[in-house]
N, C-alpha and C positions, 0 to 999 in steps of 0.2 A: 651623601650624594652617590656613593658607589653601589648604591641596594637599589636605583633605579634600573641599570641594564639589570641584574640579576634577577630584577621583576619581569621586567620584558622577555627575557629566557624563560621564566617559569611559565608566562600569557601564552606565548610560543608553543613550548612544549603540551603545556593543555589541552591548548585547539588541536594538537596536531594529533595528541591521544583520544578527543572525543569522538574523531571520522575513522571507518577503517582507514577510507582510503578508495575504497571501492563505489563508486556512487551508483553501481544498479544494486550491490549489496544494501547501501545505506535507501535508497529508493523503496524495494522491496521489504523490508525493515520497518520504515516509517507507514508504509501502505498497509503491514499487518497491524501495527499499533491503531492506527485511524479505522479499520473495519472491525477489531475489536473493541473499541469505543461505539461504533456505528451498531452493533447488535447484540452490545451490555453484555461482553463476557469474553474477559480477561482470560480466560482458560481456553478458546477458540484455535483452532488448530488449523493450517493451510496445508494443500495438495497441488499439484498441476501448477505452483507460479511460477511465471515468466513476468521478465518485464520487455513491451514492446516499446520499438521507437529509441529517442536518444535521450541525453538528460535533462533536459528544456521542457520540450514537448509530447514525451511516451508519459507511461501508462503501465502500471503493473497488472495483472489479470491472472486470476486462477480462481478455484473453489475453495471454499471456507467449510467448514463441522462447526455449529455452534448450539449452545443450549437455549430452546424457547422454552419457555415455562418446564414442563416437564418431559418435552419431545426434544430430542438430539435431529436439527438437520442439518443438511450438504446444501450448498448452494455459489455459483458463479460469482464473482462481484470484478470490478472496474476500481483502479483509483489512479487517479492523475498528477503528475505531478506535481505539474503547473497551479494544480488546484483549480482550472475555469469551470470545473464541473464537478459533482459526484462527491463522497466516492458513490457509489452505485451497488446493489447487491439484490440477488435477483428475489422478488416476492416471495414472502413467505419467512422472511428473516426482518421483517419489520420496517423493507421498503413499500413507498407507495407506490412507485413507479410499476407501470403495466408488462405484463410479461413481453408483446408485443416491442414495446420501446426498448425494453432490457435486452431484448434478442436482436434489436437492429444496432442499438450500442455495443453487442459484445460484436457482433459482425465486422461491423465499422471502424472499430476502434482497439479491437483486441486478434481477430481472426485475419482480417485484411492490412494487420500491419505484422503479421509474421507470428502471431501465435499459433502454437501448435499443440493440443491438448491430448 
């Protein structure tokens, strides 16, 4: 019966090593893993990220380097925390979405809540 707290201290200490700590760190972090899944290349590099907003309802936003076929591009992307949306990345990187709405979402959602590129 004594290896029960001892488990619970190990549970403890686990969770408590799997977070920095930092949740725009761990935000930012989770948002490059999800945009390199989003444009199939684990080797995809970010520049320019911020994350706007707080940790509920922000948004990380910068530019991505990623490999399509044989061409290297740069390109915007969006991803949310909350998940109600996106992620988002601007055409050309194997979203559908039109450039037009991707320029009204970075505006919106990335430029008008404090981003500064």
């Amino acid at each position: 019966m004594r290896q029960t707290p001892n488990l619970l201290v190990l549970c403890a200490l686990l969770s408590a090593c799997s977070s920095s700590g930092d949740w725009r760190a761990d935000a930012i972090a989770a948002a490059e893993g999800k945009m390199r899944g989003l444009v199939n290349d684990p080797a995809a590099t970010f520049t320019h990220v911020q994350l706007t907003g707080d940790s509920s309802t922000g948004q990380t936003c910068g530019d991505i380097t990623a490999k399509t076929g044989i061409f290297t591009k740069e390109a915007r992307f969006i991803v949310f925390i909350d998940n109600t949306a996106g992620p988002f990345v601007e055409p050309g990187l194997g979203q559908s979405m039109s450039q037009a709405d991707f320029d009204w979402a970075w505006k919106n959602d990335c430029v008008n809540e404090g981003y500064k590129g």
